[in-house]
KENUDREN-432828 format. One line per 3 residues: their letters; for each residue z, y, x of C-alpha. Coordinates in steps of 0.05 Angstrom, whole numbers. Each point is the difference from the previous one (the first is absolute). Layout:
! KENUDREN-432828
a	Z:Y:X | ... .
***
This chain:
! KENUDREN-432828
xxx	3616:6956:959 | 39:-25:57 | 68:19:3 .
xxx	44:14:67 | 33:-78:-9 | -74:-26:0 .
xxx	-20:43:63 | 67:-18:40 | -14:-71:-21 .
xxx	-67:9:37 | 21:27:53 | 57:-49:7 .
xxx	-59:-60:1 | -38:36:59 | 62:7:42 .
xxx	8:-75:-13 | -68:-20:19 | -1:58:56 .
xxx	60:-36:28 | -34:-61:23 | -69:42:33 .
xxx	44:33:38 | -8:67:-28 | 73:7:-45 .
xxx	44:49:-9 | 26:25:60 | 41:-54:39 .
xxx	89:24:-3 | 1:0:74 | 81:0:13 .
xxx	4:-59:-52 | -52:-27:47 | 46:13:59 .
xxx	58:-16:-19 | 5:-71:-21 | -15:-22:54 .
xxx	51:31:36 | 32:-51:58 | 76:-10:-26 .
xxx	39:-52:45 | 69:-20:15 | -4:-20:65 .
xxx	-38:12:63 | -77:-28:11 | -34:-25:56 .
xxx	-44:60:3 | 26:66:-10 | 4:62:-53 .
xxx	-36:48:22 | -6:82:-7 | -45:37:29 .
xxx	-57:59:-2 | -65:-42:36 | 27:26:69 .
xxx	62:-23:1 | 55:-55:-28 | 69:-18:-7 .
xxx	5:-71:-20 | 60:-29:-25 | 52:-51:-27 .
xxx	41:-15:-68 | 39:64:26 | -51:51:-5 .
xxx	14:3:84 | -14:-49:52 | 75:-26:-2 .
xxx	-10:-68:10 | -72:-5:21 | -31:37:51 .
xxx	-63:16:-34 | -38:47:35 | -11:82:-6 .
xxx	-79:5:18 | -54:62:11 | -74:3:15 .
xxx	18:44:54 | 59:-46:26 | -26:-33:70 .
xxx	20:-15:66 | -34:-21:59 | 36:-37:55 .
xxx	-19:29:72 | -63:-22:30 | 0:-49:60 .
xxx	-8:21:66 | -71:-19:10 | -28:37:-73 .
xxx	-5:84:-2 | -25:-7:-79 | -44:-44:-36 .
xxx	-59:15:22 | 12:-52:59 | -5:-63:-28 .
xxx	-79:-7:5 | -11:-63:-35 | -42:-49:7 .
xxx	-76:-11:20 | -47:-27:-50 | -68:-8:-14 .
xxx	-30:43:-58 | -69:19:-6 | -23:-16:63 .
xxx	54:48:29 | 65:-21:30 | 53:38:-47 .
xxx	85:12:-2 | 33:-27:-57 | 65:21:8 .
xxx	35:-60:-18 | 47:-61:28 | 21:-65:-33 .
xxx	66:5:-6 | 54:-58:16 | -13:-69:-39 .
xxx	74:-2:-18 | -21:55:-45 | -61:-23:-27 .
xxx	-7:-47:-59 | -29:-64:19 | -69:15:-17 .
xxx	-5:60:40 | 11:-47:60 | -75:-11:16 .
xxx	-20:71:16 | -13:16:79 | 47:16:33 .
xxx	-28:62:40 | 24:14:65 | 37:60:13 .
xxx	46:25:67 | 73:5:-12 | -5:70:4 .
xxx	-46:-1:-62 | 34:-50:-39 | 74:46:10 .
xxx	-46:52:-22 | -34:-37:-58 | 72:-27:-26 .
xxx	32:78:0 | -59:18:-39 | 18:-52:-50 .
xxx	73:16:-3 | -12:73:-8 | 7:44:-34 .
xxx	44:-40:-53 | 33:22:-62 | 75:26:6 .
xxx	67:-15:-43 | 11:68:-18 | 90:-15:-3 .
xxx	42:-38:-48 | 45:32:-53 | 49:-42:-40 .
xxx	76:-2:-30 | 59:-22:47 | 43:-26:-49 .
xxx	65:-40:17 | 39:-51:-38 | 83:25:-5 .
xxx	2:-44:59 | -46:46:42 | -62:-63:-5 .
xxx	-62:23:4 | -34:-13:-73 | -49:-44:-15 .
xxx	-49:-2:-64 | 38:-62:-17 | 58:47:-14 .
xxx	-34:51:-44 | 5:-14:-83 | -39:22:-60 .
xxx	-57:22:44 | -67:26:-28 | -46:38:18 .
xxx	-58:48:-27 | -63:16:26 | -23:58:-44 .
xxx	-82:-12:15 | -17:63:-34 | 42:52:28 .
xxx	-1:-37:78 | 69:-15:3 | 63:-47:-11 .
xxx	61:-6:-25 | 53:-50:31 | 67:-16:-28 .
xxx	52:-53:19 | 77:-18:9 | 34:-5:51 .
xxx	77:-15:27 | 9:16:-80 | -32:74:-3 .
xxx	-70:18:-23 | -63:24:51 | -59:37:-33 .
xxx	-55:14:48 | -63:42:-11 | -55:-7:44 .
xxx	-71:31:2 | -48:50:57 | -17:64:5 .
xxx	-76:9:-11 | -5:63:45 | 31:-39:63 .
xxx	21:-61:22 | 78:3:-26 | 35:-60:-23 .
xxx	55:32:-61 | 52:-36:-27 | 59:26:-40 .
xxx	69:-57:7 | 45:6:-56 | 62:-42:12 .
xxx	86:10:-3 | -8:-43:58 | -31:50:47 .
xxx	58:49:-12 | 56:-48:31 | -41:1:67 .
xxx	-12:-75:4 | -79:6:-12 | -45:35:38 .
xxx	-71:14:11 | -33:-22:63 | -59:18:33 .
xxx	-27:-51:63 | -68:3:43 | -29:-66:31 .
xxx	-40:4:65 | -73:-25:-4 | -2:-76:6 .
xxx	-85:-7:17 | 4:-56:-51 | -80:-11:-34 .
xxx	36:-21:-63 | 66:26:-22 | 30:-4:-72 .
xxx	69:38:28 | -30:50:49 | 29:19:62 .
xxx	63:-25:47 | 65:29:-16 | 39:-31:60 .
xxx	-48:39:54 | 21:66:23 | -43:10:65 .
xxx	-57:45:-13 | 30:19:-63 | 36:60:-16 .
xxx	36:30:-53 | 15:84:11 | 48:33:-47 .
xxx	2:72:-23 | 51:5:-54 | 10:64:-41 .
xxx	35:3:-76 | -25:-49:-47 | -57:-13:51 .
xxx	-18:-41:56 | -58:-11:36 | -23:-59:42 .
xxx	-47:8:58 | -26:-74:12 | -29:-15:70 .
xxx	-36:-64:9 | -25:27:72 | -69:7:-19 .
xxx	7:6:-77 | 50:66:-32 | 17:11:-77 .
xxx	51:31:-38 | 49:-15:-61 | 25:63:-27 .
xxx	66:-28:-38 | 22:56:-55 | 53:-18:-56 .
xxx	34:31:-52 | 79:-12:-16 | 55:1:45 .
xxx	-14:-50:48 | 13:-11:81 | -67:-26:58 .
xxx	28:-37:56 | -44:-38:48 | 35:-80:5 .
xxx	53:-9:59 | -38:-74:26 | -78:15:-31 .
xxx	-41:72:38 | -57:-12:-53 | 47:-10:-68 .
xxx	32:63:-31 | 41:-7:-67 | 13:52:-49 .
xxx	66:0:-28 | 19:32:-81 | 54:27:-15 .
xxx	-12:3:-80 | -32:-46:-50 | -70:18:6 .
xxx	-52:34:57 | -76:10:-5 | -34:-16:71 .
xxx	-59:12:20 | -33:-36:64 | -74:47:26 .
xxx	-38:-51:55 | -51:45:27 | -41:5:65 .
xxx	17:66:32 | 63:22:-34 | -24:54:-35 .
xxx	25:-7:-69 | 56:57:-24 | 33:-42:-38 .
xxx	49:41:-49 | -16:-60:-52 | 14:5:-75 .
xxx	15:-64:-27 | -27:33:-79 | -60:22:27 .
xxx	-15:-58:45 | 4:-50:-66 | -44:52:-43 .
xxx	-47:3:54 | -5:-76:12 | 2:-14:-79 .
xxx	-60:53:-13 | -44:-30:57 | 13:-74:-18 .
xxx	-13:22:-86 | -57:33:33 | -21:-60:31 .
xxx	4:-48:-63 | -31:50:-56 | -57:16:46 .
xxx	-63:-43:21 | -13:-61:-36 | 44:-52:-43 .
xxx	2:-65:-36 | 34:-36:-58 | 3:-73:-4 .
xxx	65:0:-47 | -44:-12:-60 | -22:-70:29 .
xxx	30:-66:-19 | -26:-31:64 | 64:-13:40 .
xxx	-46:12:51 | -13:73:-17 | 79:9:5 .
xxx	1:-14:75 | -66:32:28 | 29:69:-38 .
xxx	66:-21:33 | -41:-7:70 | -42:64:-15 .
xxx	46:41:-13 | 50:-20:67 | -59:-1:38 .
xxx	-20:80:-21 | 79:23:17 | 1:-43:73 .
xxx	-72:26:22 | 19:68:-19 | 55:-4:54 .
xxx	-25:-43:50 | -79:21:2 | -3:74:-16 .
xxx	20:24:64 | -33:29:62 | -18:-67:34 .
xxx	-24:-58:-34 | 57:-45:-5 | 8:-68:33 .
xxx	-7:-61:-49 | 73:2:-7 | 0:78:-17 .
xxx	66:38:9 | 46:-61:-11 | -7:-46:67 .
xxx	-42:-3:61 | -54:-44:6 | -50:-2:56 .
xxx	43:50:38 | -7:45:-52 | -78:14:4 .
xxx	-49:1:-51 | -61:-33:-10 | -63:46:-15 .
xxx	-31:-69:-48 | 60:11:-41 | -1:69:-9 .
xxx	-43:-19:-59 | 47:-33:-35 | 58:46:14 .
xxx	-42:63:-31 | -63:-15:-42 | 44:-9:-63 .
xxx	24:64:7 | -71:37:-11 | -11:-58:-63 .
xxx	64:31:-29 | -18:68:2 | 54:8:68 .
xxx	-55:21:63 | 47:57:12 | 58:-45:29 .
xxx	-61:-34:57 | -24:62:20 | 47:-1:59 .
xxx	-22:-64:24 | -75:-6:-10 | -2:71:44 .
xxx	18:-51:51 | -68:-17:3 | -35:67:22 .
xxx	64:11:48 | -12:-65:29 | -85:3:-5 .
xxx	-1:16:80 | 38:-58:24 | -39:-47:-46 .
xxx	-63:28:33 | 33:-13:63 | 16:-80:-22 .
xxx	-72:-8:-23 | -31:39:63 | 45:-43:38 .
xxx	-28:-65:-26 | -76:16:-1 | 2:29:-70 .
xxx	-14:68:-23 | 31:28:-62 | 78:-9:-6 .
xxx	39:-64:-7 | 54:-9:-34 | 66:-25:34 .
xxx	42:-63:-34 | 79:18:17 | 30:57:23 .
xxx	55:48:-10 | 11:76:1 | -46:-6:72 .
xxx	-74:-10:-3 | 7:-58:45 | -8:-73:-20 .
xxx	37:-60:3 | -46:-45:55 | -13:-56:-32 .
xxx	-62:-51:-10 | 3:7:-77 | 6:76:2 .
xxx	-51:13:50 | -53:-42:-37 | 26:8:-79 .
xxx	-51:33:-41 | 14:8:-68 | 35:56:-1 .
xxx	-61:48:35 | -38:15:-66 | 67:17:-33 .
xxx	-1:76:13 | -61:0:-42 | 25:-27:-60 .
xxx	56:41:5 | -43:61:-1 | -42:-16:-52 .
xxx	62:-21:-48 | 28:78:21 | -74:18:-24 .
xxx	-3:-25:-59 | 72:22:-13 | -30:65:21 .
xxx	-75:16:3 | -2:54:33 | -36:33:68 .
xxx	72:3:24 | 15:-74:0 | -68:-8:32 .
xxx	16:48:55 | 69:-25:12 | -20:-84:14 .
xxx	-67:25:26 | 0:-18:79 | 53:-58:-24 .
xxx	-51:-38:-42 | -67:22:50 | 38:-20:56 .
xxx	29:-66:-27 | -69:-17:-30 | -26:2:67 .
xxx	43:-47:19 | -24:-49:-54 | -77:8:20 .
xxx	10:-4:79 | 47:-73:-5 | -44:-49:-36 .
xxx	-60:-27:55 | -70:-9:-24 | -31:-66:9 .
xxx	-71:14:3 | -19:-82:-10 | 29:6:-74 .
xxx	-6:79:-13 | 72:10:-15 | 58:30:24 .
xxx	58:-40:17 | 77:13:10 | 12:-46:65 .
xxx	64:-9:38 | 47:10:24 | 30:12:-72 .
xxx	64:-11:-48 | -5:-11:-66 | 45:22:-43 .
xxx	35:-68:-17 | 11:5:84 | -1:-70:1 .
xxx	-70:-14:39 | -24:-1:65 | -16:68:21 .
xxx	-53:-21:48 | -40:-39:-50 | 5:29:-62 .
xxx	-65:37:-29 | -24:29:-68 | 59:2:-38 .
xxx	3:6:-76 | 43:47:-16 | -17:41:62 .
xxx	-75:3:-16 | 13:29:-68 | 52:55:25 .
xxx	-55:18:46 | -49:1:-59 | 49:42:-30 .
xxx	7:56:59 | -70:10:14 | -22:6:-71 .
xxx	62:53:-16 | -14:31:71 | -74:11:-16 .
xxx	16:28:-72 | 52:46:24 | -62:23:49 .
xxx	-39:23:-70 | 64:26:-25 | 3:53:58 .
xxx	-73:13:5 | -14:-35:70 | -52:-55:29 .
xxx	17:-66:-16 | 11:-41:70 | -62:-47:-2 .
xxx	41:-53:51 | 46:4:-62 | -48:-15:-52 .
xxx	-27:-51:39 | 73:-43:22 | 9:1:-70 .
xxx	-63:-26:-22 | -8:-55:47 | 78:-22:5 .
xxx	14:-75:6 | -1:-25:-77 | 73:-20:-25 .
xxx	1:-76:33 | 1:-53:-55 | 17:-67:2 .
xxx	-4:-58:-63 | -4:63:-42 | 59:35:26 .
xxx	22:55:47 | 19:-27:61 | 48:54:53 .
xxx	-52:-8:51 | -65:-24:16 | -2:-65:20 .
xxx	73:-11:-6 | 15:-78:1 | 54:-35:-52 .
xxx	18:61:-15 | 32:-27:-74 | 42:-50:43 .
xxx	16:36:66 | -4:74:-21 | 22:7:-64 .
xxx	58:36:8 | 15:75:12 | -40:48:-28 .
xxx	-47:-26:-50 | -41:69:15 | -75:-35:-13 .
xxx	33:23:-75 | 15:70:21 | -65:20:-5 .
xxx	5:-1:-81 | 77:24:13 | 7:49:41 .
xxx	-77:15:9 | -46:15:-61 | -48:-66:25 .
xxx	-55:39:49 | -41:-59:12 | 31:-52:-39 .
xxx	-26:-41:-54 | 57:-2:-64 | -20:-69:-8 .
xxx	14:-23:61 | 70:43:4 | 14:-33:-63 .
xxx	-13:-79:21 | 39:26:74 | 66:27:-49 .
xxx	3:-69:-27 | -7:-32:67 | 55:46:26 .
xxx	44:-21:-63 | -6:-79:11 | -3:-10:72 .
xxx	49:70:35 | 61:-11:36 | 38:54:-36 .
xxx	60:-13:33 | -36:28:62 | -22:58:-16 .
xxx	25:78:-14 | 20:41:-53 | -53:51:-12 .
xxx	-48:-68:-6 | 21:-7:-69 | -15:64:-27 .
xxx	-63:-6:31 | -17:-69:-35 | 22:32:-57 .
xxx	-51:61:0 | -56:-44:14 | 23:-46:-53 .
xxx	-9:66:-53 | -73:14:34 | -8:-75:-24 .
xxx	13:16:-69 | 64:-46:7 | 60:48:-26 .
xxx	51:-51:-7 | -11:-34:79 | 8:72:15 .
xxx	69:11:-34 | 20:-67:30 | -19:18:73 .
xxx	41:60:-16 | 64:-30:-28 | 0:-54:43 .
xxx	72:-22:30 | -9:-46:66 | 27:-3:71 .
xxx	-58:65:19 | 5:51:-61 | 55:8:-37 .
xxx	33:57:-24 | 88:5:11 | 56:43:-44 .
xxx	-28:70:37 | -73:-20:-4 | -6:-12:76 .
xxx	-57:-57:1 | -2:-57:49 | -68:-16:38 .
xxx	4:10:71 | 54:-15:54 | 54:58:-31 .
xxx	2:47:-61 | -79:4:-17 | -16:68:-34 .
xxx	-84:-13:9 | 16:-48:-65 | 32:52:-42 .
xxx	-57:43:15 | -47:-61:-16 | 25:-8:-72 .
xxx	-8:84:-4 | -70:3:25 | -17:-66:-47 .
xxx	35:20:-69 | -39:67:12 | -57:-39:3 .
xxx	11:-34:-64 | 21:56:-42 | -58:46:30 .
xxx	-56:-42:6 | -49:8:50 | -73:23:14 .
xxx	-37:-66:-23 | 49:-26:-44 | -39:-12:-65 .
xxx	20:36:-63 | 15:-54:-38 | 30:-57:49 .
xxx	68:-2:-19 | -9:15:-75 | 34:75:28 .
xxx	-48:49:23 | 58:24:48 | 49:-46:16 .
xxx	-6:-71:38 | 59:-27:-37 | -5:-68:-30 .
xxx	-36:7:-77 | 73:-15:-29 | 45:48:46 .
xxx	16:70:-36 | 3:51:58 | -3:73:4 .
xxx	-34:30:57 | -7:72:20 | -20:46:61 .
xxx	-35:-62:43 | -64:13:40 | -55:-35:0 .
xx	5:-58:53 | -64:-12:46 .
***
């Protein structure tokens, strides 16, 4: 007879087992969290940041932006400059003429200046426009761009009334509590102690800190509060001109412990509603009309700092509340969805992708949850004026659903269905029917002209997938109902654009196209790789979505999708277009995407050897020092499809000069901050520790988990990856 020891001992062996299937004990969370909490001692290149995925305070060694001005950003924050004289709205730039289908369509597009353009962008036509339309064209590019919401910092001065510098601080050090969303800054100065709390209210977009120092009671520190003017830079780390004061307007209503700022940009307003608690004196400066300063008169004030668009918030903050509030949501945040352990693992490897998971889940909650998709530099700096890029919503939100968090992209994927009429519109425009998809915009419909986003494809069958990721999230007639006339309507799309060539009994996709490596000619590319198979993908999900709901199946559908151009093969491997010549000497570089379509895409189409003999290719002969960040998350997924675990932990740890991940987590890959590679490594550990569809039972020795055969990981909560 077995006796409780025996039984316990049991049990004790199963956990141990359990532990490396993935299905262990459940996973201690806040341990999880917390060490990797960001401690430094001085100030980084790029930022702290707090936030609640609409908004974000980002921030030096202080807990403030005292000696760096870091930016304060919003979905909604935008401004538009005023039109020129010859333009009424967008709609009149009218594009460009070209041939499509036998019909003379609009693409509403320019090239823009060569100074701007990498060299290899240099070869496209140069279409003609009037100087009206190219005024018009370049406003539409400019605008609308993301705003510098203010700056808000210490004024501290040296007994000699100097201005301080970091240099001048001592025994700095600060905390960046992952778990509960906020920091903790501390740090001496002209011999007395500063201790700085920083963190956001999750209800609105209010920076809080509460300053704890003997040196704000003698009067010589003080906290100030400045505005830039828009600058209409494309790129911007520090956002926003500080010195220009035309068109840019500061109005102060001042009440006890309360201000309010009215900002006027001329054809931009918000608000800061300024409350504080402790005894404390708001004075707008004598020489600056957009700085204010805040002087205490004791040794410690709570502030609180509400951006919003209409000025509506009542304010009447309570600092207790506020942190409970912001705690519970963040604890929330962390114990819900999915999870996973790699502390068990000796791999030193394992130690840094949990490291870069981990940052990665804290930074896209703030800079990707909100009500816009966020530009590839999120809520930290500005980066293509600010606009986002419908390709990469993908990678800013599909980890989300994988990690059991679909809630925080509602918001942006109803973009689609408010947005389905102008799409119609583009693809009416250009000879299509259905809807097309834009490539960069901001909180307007309209679209940056351009000759890559006028003719960029890749991103048109992406509604569906994100549909049928909410439906298997959630199978129900609802979800059906709600991405109905989005998936119909972009489906239609993807049967009217490839041409039939009767001589070969196939359909084609012809130019003008660009791919997604963007690094073609647009006029000559045809039947590329990775585009056939998202097409595959579309019109099969499109058609089964049709049974789903009950309804006739589209024949045209059936039959693009049957007689689509075959994946183009060269010497046994995928090659980004057909007919593409020395592509593995001129055109390697960029996106390797011909991979994607066992990456991203579940391989409509494609032949796994193949993929497999076009990985290695990709390995030995890439210019990975040309190309972007998200690239090597996808080279990792299609490295798991590949049965190749440990290529896909090294594509995902990887440290070079395009994906690598800083103190706060913030991963390099593009031209600034690059947040679609912290999504990347989301959306691809997801895919390891959930499997997917066609992953075979046994292939990793794990029936769950993608991990290599010696790595201990716990995994729980992942969906199932496509």
């Amino acid at each position: 007879m077995k006796t409780a020891v025996h039984y316990i001992a049991i049990l004790n062996l199963f956990l141990t087992i359990f532990a490396g299937l993935g299905c262990s004990a459940k996973i201690d969370r806040k341990s999880l969290v917390g060490r990797h909490n960001v401690v430094v001692e001085k100030t980084c290149k790029n930022p702290a940041q707090v936030g609640n995925g609409e908004f974000a305070y980002n921030f030096d060694i202080t807990g403030m932006q005292t000696f760096v001005p870091f930016n304060t950003m919003s979905h909604w924050g935008w401004y538009c400059a005023p039109m020129p004289a010859c333009m009424k709205s967008p709609d009149d730039f009218k594009g460009f003429p070209f041939k499509s289908k036998g019909k003379t369509a609009m693409l509403q597009t320019m090239r823009i200046q060569p100074s701007l353009q990498p060299l290899w962008r240099r070869d496209f036509p140069d279409f003609q426009l009037s100087p009206e339309q190219k005024q018009i064209a370049q406003w539409m590019a400019a605008n609308p761009s993301a705003l510098n919401l203010g700056r808000i910092g210490l004024d501290m001065r040296s007994k000699g009334g100097k201005p301080a510098s970091e240099a001048d601080l001592t025994n700095a050090k600060q905390v960046l509590d992952l778990y509960t969303g906020s920091a903790k800054s501390s740090f001496d100065f002209d011999g007395k102690n500063f201790a700085i709390t920083t963190f956001c209210r999750q209800s609105d977009d209010t920076a809080v800190f509460e300053i704890s120092s003997p040196e704000l009671a003698d009067g010589k520190t003080k906290i100030f509060f400045e505005f830039p003017a828009p600058d209409g830079k494309a790129y911007a780390f520090y956002i926003g001109d500080y010195k220009k004061t035309e068109a840019n307007a500061s109005n102060l209503t001042l009440s006890k412990n309360r201000a309010v700022i009215e900002r006027d940009l001329g054809t931009s307003k918000y608000f800061v509603l300024i409350e504080w608690v402790g005894d404390a004196e708001f004075s707008r400066s004598a020489d600056k009309p957009n700085r204010f300063e805040l002087a205490p008169r004791g040794g410690n004030i709570k502030l609180f700092a509400n951006f919003s668009k209409d000025g509506k918030v009542a304010g009447n903050f309570d600092f207790g509340k506020s942190k409970a509030e912001s705690d519970g949501v963040w604890k929330n945040y962390w114990h819900s969805g999915a999870a996973v352990d790699f502390s068990q693992t000796a791999d030193p490897r394992a130690k840094e992708l949990e490291r870069r998971t981990v940052l990665s889940q804290y930074l896209m909650r703030i800079n990707s949850a909100g009500s816009l998709p966020p530009q590839e530099s999120g809520l930290l700096s500005n980066s293509w004026y600010g606009k986002f890029h419908y390709e990469m919503i993908w990678w800013h939100t599909v980890h989300f659903v994988l990690w059991g968090h679909g809630e925080l992209v509602q918001k942006q994927w109803r973009g689609f269905a408010d947005n389905l009429e102008t799409a119609k519109k583009r693809a009416a425009t250009e000879g299509f029917r259905g809807a097309k998809w834009s490539k960069a915009t901001g909180n307007m419909p309209h679209e940056w002209p351009h000759i890559i986003h006028a003719t960029l494809l890749w991103q048109q069958p992406h509604p569906i997938y994100y549909a049928e990721l909410e439906y298997r999230n959630n199978p129900s007639r609802a979800t059906l109902e709600k991405w109905r006339d989005v998936v119909f309507e972009t489906a239609e799309f993807l049967a009217s654009y490839p041409e039939y060539d009767k001589s070969a009994d196939r359909y084609n996709m012809q130019p003008p196209m660009s791919l997604v490596s963007e690094n073609t000619n647009v006029l000559t590319t045809k039947n590329p790789t990775f585009e056939l198979s998202y097409w595959r993908y579309g019109l099969a999900v499109a058609l089964e979505w049709k049974s789903r709901l009950g309804e006739e199946k589209p024949a045209e559908w059936r039959t693009v999708l049957e007689k689509l151009a075959p994946l183009p093969v060269k010497d046994g491997v995928y090659e980004t277009y057909e007919g593409i010549q020395e592509m593995w000497t001129k055109y390697a570089f960029e996106h390797p995407a011909i991979i994607g379509v066992y990456g991203m895409l579940r391989g409509d189409g494609a032949n796994p050897k193949t993929v497999a003999a076009t990985l290695a290719k990709i390995k030995k002969c890439w210019n990975f020092d040309r190309v972007w960040g998200w690239d090597f998350p996808m080279l990792a997924m299609a490295a798991a499809r590949t049965g190749d675990a440990n290529g896909a932990v090294d594509f995902l740890t990887t440290d070079s000069k395009q994906f690598g991940f800083d103190e706060h987590g913030v991963a390099r890959g593009g031209p600034c901050p690059y947040f679609p590679s912290n999504g990347g490594v989301l959306a691809a550990v997801a895919m390891l520790a959930g499997g997917w569809d066609a992953m075979p039972a046994d292939a990793f020795g794990k029936k769950s988990l993608a991990f290599p055969k010696n790595w201990k990981v716990k995994a729980e909560g992942f969906g199932k990856y496509q």
